[in-house]
N, C-alpha and C positions, 0 to 999 in steps of 0.2 A: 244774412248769408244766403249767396244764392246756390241751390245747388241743380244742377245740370241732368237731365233723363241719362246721357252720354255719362255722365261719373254713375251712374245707378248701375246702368249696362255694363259699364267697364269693372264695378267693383263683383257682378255677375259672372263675366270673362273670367278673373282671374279666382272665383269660386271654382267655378268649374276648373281651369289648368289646375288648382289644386287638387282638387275631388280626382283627377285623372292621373296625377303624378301618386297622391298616396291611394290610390286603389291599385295602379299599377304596382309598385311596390309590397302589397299585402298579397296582390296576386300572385308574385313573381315566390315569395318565401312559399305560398300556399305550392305554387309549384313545384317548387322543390322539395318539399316532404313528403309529396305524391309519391309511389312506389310503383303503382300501375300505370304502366304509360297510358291507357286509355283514359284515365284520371288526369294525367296530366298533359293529352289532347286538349281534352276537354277543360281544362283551367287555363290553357293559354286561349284556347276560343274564347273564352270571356274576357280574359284581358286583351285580346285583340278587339273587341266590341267596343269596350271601353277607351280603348284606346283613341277609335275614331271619333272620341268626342275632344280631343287635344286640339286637331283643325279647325274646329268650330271654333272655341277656345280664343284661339289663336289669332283669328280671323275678325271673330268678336272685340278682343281689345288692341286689334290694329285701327279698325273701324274708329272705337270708339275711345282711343288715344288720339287718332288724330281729331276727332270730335273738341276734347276736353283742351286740347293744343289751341286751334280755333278759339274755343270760348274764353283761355285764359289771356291771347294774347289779341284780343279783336285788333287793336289799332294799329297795330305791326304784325304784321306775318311770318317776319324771318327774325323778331325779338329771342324767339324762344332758343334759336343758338348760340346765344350768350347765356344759357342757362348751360353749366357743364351738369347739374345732378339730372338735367332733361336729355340731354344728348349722352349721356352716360348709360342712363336707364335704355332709352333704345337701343343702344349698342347693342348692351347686354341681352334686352329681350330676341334682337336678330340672332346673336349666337345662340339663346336658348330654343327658338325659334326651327333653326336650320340642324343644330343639334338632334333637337327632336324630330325632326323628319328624314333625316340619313340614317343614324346610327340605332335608334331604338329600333321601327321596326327591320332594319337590317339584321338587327342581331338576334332579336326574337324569332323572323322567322328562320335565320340559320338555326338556332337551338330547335325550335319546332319541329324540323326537317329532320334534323339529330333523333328526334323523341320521334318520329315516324320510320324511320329507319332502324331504330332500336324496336322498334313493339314487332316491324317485319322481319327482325333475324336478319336486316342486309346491312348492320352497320357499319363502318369501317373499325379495324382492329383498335386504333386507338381512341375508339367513343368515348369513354370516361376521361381521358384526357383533354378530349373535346368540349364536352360537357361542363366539366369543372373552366374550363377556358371561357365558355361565355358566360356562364353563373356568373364569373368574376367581372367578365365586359358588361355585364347589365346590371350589377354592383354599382361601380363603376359611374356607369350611364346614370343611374336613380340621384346618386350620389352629386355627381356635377348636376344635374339637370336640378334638385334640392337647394344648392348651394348658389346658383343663380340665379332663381328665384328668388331669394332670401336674400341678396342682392338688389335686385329691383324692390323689394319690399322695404329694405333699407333704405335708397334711395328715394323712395317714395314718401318716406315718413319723414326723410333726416334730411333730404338733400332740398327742400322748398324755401330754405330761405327765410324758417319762421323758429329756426333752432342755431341763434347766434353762435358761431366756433365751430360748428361742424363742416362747413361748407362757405 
């Protein structure tokens, strides 16, 4: 069995999106149990930190998908669109993909802005209304962005053609 530097990198890729989706998520609980807004400045600064490693991520197993595309179909180049768990899996990673670069950090730093406004006494009257509104959007957000993953991981595993009746 040959195996490929591109599937080494790529199974690195998708270590990392993990490492960043459930750190994000540990972050976000850890944020909410904060009571000092400056506590909870400073816990979305980290998860913003961290978060900038999603792109790389991202970039990482675009690269090196298309790499492992390459090496499984040398002879044919446009073979692999007759694979529907291969064109499936990409779908999904673009939604997962565009997902996370609109809606995540949109919504973090709207609550951010919230949590900087509340620590200066300018909030708007219904900040707790506000606040429970994005907790719930970036719920939410963890939750679809988990769920498609796990998806592509399915697909990954189930969808090659090496698991009779599945696909």
């Amino acid at each position: 069995m040959k195996v490929s530097i591109t599937f080494l990198f790529h199974l690195i890729g998708f270590g990392i999106l993990c490492t960043t989706l459930l750190a994000g998520f540990m972050l976000d609980r850890k944020f909410r149990a904060q009571t000092d807004y400056s506590l909870k400045l400073f816990t979305a600064g980290i998860a913003r930190t961290i978060g900038l490693l999603s792109p790389v991520a991202a970039i990482l197993l675009l690269a090196t998908g298309i790499g492992n595309i390459n090496n499984r179909y040398l002879g044919s180049p446009l073979a692999w669109y007759n694979e529907g768990w291969l064109v499936a899996k990409i779908m999904i990673f673009v939604v997962l993909v565009l997902n996370g670069m609109i809606y995540g950090p949109r919504l973090t730093r709207n609550r951010t802005k919230l949590v900087k406004a509340l620590s200066d006494q300018s909030a708007p009257a219904n900040a707790e209304e506000l606040m429970r509104s994005y907790n719930t959007q970036i719920t939410l957000f963890y939750l679809v962005q988990t769920v498609l993953l796990l998806l592509i991981l399915f697909l990954s595993v189930f969808g090659t053609g090496k698991h009779p009746g599945l696909f």
